[in-house]
NUVEXDREN-135084 format. One record per residue (C-alpha): residue in three letters; chain; x, z, y negated. Coordinates in pm, 1 decimal, padded with zeros to 6 digits. Each point is the difference from the previous one (the first is absolute). Last residue first. Layout:
N
<r res="ALA" chain="A" xx="X" zz="Z" yy="Y"/>
...
% end
This chain:
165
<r res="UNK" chain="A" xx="00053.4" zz="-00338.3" yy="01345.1"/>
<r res="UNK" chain="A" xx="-00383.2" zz="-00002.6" yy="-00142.8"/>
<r res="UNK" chain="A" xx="-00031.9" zz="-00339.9" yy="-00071.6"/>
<r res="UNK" chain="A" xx="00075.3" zz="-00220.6" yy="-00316.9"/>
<r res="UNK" chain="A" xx="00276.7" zz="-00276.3" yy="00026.3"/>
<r res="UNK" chain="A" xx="00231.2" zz="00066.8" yy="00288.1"/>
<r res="UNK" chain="A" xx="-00263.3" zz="00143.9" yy="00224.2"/>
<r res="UNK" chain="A" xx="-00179.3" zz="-00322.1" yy="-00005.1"/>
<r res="UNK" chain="A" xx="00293.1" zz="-00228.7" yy="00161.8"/>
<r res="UNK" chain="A" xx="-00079.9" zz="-00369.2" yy="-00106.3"/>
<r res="UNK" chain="A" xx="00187.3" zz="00010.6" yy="-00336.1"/>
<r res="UNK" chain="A" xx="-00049.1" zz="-00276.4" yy="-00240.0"/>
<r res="UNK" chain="A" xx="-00338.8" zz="00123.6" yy="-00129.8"/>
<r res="UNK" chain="A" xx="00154.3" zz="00323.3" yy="-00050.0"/>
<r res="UNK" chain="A" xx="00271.9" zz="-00151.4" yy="-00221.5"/>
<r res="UNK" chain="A" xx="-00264.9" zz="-00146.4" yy="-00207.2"/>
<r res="UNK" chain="A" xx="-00168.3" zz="00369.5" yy="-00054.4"/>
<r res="UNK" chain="A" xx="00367.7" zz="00116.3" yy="-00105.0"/>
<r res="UNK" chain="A" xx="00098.0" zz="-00193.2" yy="-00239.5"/>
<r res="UNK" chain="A" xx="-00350.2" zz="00082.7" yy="-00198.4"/>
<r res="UNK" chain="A" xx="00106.1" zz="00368.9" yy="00079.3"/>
<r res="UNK" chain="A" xx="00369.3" zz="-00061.3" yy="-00118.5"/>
<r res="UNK" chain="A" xx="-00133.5" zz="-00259.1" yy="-00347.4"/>
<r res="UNK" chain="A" xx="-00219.9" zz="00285.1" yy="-00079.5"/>
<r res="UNK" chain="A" xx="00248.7" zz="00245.5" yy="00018.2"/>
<r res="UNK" chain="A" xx="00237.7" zz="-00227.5" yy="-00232.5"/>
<r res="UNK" chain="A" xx="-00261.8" zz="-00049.6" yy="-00257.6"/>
<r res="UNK" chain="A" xx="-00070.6" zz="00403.2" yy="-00052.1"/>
<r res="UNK" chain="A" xx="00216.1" zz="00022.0" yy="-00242.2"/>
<r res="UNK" chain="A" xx="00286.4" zz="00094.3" yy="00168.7"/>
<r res="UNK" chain="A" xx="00164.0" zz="00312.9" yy="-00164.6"/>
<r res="UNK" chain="A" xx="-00247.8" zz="00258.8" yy="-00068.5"/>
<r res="UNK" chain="A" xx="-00251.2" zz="-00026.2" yy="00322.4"/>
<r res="UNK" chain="A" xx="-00295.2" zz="00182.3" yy="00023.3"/>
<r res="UNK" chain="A" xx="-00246.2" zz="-00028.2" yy="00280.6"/>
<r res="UNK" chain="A" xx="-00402.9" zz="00098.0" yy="-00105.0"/>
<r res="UNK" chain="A" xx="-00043.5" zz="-00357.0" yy="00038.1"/>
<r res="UNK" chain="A" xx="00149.9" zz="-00170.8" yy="00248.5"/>
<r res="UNK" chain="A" xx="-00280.4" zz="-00089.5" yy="00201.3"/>
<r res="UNK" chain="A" xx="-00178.3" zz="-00163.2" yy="-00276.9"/>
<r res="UNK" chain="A" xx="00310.5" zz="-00186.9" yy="-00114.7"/>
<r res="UNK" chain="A" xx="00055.0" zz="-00155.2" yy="00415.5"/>
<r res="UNK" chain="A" xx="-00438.3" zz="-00074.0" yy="00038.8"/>
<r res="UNK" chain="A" xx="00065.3" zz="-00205.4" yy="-00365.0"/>
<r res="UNK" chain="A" xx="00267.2" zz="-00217.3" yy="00133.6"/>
<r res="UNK" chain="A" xx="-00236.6" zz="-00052.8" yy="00293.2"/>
<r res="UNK" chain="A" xx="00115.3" zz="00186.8" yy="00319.3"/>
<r res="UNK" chain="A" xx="00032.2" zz="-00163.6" yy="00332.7"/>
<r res="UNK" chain="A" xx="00185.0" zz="00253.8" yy="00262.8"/>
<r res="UNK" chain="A" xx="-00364.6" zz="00115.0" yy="00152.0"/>
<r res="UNK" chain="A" xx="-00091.8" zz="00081.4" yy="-00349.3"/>
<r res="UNK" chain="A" xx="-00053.6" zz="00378.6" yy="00090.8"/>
<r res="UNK" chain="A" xx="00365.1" zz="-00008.1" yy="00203.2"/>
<r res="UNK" chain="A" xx="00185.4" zz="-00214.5" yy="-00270.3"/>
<r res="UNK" chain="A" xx="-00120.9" zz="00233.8" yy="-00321.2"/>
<r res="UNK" chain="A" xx="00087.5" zz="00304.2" yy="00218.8"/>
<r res="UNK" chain="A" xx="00357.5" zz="-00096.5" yy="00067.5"/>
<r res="UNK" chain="A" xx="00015.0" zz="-00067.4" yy="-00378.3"/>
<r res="UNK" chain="A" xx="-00079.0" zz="00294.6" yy="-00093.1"/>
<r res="UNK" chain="A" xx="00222.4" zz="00228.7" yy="00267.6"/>
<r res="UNK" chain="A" xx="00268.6" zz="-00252.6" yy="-00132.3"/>
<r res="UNK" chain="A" xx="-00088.0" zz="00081.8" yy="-00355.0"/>
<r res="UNK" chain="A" xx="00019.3" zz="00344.7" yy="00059.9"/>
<r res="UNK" chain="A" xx="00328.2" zz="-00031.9" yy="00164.8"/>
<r res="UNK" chain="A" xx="00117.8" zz="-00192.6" yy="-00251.2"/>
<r res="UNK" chain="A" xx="-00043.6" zz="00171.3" yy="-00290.5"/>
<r res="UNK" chain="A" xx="00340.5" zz="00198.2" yy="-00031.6"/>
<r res="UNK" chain="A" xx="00186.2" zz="-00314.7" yy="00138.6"/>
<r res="UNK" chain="A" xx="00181.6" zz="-00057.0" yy="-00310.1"/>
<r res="UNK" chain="A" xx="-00061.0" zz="-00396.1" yy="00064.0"/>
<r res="UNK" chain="A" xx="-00209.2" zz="-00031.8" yy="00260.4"/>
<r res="UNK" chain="A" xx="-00203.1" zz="-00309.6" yy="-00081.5"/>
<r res="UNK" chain="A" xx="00262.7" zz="-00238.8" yy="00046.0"/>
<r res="UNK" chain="A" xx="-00185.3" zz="-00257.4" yy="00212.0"/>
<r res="UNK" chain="A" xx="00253.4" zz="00026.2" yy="00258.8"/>
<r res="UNK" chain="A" xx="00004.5" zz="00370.1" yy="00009.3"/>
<r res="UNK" chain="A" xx="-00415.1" zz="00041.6" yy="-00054.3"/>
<r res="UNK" chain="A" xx="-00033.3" zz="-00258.1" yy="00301.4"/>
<r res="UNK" chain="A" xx="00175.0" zz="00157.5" yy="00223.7"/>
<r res="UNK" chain="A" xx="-00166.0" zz="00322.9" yy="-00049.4"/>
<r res="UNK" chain="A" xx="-00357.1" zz="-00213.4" yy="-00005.1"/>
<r res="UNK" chain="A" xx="00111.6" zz="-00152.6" yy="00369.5"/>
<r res="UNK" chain="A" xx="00035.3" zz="00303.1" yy="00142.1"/>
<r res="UNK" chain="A" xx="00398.5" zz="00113.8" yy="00031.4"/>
<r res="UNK" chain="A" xx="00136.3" zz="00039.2" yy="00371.9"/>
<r res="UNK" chain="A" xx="00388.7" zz="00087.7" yy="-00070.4"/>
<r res="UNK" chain="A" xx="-00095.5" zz="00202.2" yy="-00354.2"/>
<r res="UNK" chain="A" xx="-00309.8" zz="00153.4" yy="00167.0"/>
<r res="UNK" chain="A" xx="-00381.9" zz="-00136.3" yy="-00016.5"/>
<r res="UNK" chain="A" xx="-00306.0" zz="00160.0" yy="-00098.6"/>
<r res="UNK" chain="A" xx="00077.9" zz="00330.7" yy="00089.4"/>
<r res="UNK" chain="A" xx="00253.6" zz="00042.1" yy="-00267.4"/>
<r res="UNK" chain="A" xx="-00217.9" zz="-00098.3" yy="-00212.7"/>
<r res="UNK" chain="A" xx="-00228.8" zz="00342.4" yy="00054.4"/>
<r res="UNK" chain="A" xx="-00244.7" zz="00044.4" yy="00268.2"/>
<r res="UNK" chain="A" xx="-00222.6" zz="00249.1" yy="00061.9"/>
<r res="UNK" chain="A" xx="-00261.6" zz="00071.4" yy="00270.2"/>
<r res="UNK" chain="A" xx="-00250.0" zz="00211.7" yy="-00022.2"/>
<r res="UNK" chain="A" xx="-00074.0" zz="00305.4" yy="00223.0"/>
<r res="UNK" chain="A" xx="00102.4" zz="00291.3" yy="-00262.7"/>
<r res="UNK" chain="A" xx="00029.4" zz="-00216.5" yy="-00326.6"/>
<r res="UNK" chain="A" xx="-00237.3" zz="00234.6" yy="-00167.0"/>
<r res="UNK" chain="A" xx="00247.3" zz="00306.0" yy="-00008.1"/>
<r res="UNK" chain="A" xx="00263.2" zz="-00232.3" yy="-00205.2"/>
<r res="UNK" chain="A" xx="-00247.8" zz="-00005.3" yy="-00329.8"/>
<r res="UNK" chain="A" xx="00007.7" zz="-00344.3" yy="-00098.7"/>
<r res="UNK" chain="A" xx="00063.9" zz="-00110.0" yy="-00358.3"/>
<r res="UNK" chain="A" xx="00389.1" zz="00003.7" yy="-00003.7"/>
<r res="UNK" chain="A" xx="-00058.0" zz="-00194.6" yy="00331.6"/>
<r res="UNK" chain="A" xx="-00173.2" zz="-00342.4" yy="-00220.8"/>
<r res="UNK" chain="A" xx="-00190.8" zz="-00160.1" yy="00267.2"/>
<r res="UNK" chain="A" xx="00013.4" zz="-00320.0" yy="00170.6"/>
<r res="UNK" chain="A" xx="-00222.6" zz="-00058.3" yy="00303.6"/>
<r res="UNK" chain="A" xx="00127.3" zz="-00013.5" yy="00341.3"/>
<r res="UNK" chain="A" xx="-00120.5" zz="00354.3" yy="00131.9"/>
<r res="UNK" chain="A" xx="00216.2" zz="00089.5" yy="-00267.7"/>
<r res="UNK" chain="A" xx="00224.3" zz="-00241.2" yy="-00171.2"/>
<r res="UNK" chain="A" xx="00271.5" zz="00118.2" yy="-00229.0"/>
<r res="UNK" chain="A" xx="-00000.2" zz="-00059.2" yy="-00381.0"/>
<r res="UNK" chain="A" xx="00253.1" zz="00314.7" yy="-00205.5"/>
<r res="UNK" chain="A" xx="00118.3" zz="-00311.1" yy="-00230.7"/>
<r res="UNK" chain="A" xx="-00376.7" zz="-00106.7" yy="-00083.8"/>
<r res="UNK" chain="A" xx="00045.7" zz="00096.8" yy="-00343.0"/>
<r res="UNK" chain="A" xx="-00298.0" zz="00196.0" yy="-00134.1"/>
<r res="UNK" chain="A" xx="-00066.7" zz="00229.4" yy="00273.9"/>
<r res="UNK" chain="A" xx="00088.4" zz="00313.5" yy="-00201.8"/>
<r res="UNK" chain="A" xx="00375.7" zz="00088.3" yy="00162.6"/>
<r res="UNK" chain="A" xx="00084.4" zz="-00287.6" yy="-00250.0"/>
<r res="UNK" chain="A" xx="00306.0" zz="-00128.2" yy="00221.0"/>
<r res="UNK" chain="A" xx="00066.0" zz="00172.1" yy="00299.1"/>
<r res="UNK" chain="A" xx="00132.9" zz="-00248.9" yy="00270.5"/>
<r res="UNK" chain="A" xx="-00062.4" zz="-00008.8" yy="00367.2"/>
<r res="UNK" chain="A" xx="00328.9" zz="-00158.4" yy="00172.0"/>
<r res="UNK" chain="A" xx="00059.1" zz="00376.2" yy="-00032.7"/>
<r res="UNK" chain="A" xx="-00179.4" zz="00051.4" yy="00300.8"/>
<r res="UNK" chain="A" xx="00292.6" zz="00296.9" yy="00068.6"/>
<r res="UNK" chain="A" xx="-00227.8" zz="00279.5" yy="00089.2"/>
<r res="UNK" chain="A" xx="-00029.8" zz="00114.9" yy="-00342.6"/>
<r res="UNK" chain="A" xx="-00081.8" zz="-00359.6" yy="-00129.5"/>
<r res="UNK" chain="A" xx="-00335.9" zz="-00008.0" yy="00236.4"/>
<r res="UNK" chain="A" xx="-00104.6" zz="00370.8" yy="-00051.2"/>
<r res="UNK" chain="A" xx="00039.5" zz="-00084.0" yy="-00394.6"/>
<r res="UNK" chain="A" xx="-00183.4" zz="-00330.2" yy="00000.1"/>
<r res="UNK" chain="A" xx="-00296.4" zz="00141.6" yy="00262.9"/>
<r res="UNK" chain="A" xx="-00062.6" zz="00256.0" yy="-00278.6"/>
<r res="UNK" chain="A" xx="-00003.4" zz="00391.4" yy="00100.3"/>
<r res="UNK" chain="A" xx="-00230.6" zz="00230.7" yy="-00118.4"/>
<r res="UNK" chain="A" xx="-00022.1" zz="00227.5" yy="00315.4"/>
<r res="UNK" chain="A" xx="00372.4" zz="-00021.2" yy="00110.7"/>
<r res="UNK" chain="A" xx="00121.3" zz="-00197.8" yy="00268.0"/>
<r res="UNK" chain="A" xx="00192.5" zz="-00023.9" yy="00303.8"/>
<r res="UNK" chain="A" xx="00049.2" zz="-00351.7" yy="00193.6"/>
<r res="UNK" chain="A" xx="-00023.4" zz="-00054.1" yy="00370.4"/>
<r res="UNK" chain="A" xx="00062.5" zz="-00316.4" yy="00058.8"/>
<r res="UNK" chain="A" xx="-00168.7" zz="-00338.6" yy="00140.0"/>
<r res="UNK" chain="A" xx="00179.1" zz="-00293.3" yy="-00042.0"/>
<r res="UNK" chain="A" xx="-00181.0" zz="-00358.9" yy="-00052.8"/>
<r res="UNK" chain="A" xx="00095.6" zz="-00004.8" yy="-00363.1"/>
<r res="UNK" chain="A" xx="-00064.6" zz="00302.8" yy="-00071.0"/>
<r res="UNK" chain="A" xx="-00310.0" zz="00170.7" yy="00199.8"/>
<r res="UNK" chain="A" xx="00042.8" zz="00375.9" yy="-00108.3"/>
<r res="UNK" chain="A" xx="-00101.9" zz="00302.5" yy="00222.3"/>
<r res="UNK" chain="A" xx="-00065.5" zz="00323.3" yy="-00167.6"/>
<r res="UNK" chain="A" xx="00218.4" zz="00331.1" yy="-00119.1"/>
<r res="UNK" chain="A" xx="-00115.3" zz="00255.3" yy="-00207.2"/>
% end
């Protein structure tokens, strides 16, 4: 069956079978920026946003996205217009083998858009959690969303920080 998909401010047509995950429709149409870690919704590696809230895709069944919208990291900012929070993670160093990062940038993203781009320390670990990382340690991502609330106060253009792009 085929059904409309909102991805990252693109709608297309994508065909699906009756037990379907979100992850899997997403990675076999070439989202592969979303990652498959756990499959169980344990790691946070699979975390898109839908309808702007973050949500493990290996948990959602594809046929109840119909009329949502989805965005993955890639629809947060692109490698020549990065969001603040990608830039952030690079020059923080929080993206070391990568495999985590776009669940922790989905994270993050969220963190600065339900803080209004002020988190407390403790706002930053809460909203992280249920995001695994094996090689950083966790300080360096909290050092790149911390980085990147004070770089939002710096910047007077709101869609560069946390909008809807």
């Amino acid at each position: 069956m085929k059904i409309p998909f909102n991805i990252n401010s693109r709608v297309i047509d994508l065909e699906l079978k009756p037990n379907e995950t979100l992850l899997s429709v997403l990675r076999n149409n070439d989202y592969t920026e979303v990652k498959c870690g756990c499959n169980e919704g344990e790691c946070g590696a699979c975390l898109v946003l839908l309808n702007d809230k973050p949500v493990n895709s290996c948990q959602v069944l594809a046929m109840s996205v119909r009329d949502k919208k989805i965005k993955t990291v890639k629809g947060i900012g692109t490698i020549h217009l990065p969001h603040l929070i990608q830039k952030a993670f690079v020059e923080a160093g929080a993206d070391q083998c990568g495999f985590c990062s776009p669940g922790m940038i989905i994270a993050s993203y969220s963190i600065l858009k339900e803080t209004d781009n002020k988190p407390t320390k403790e706002d930053i670990k809460r909203g992280l959690d249920g995001n695994l990382c094996r090689c950083t340690g966790y300080v360096k991502i909290v050092e790149a969303v911390e980085k990147a609330a004070k770089l939002s106060a710096e910047v007077k253009t709101p869609e560069a920080v946390c909008s809807d792009m």
